[in-house]
N, C-alpha and C positions, 0 to 999 in steps of 0.2 A: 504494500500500500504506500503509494506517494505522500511528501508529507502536507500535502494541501487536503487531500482527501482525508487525514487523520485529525488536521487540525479543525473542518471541518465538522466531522463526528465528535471531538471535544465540545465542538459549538450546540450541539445535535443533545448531546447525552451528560453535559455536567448542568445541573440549575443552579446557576447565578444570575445574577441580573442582565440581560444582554444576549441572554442564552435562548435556546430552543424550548426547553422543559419552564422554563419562568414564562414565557408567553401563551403557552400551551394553557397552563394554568389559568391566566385572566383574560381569552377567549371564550366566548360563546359557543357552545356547541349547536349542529345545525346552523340557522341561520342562513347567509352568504353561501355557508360553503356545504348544505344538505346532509344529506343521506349517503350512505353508498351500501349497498349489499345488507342493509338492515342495520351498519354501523353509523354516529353521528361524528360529524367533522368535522372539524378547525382548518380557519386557512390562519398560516402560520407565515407573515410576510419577513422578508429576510432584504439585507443588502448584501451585493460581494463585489469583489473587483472582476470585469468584465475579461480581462487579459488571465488572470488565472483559475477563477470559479473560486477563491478562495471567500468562505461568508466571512461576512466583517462584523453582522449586529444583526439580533435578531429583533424587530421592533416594528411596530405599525409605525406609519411614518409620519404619522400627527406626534407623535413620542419622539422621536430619531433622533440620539445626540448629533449635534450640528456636525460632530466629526466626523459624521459617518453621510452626510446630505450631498457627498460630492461623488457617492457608490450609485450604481443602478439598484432595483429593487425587483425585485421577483416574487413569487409565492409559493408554497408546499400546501397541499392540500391531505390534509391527515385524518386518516378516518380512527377510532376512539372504540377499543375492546372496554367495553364499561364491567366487563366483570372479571376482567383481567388488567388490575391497577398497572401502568406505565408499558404499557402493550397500545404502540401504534402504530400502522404502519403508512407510508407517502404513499399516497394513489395518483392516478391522474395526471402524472409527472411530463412536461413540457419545458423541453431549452427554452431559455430567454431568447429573443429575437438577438438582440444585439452583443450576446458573449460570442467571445472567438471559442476557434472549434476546442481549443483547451481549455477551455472553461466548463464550454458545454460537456465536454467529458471528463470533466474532474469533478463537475455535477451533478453526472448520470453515474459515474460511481461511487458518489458518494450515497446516493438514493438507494441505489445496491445494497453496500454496506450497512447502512441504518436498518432497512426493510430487514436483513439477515439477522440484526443485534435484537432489533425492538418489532419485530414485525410481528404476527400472527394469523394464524389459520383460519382459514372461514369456517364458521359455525352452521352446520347445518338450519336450514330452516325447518320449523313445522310446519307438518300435512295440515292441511285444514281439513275438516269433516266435512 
């Protein structure tokens, strides 16, 4: 694993402030970002450097420390195991238009990675009578 995509997953999986799991937290489930497969979702807005896919902040951008307002901004769309605490996994996953192709791919394996650490299995549905 390169160290953009590790540092990345740091951003992903440690809660602090700035982070993946602290926003996760003080988003709305549903909403915006629905449903998927009978799980509810968070869109989880990130900035990162366009040239290397490195995330810089995790943060809706009415929040954004001003240090971080000079990054493009993108979104994860996470859908929410609610009976499986800290079991998420990124669905729906689309490059940013404007990152070079190593961004776009230090981004797509990061989504990888995460989905692998924090992901889970779809739950069967019930039969309806």
């Amino acid at each position: 694993m390169n160290r953009i995509v590790a540092k990345n997953l740091e951003m992903m999986l440690t809660k602090k402030a700035g982070y993946m799991p602290s926003l996760i937290s003080s988003e709305s489930m549903g909403g915006n970002a629905g449903a998927w497969k009978g799980y509810s979702c968070v869109g989880v807005n990130f900035s990162y450097d366009h040239d290397s896919g490195e995330i810089m902040c995790f943060e809706n951008s009415q929040m954004l420390p001003p240090e971080f307002l000079k990054y493009p901004s993108h979104c994860f769309r996470v859908a929410v195991d609610l009976n499986r605490a800290g079991r998420f996994m990124i669905i729906d996953y689309k490059h940013p238009r404007e990152a070079s192709e190593t961004a776009k791919s230090n981004l797509e394996e990061t989504v990888k990675q995460y989905n692998d650490i924090r992901g889970f299995k779809i739950r069967p549905r019930k039969k309806q009578p």
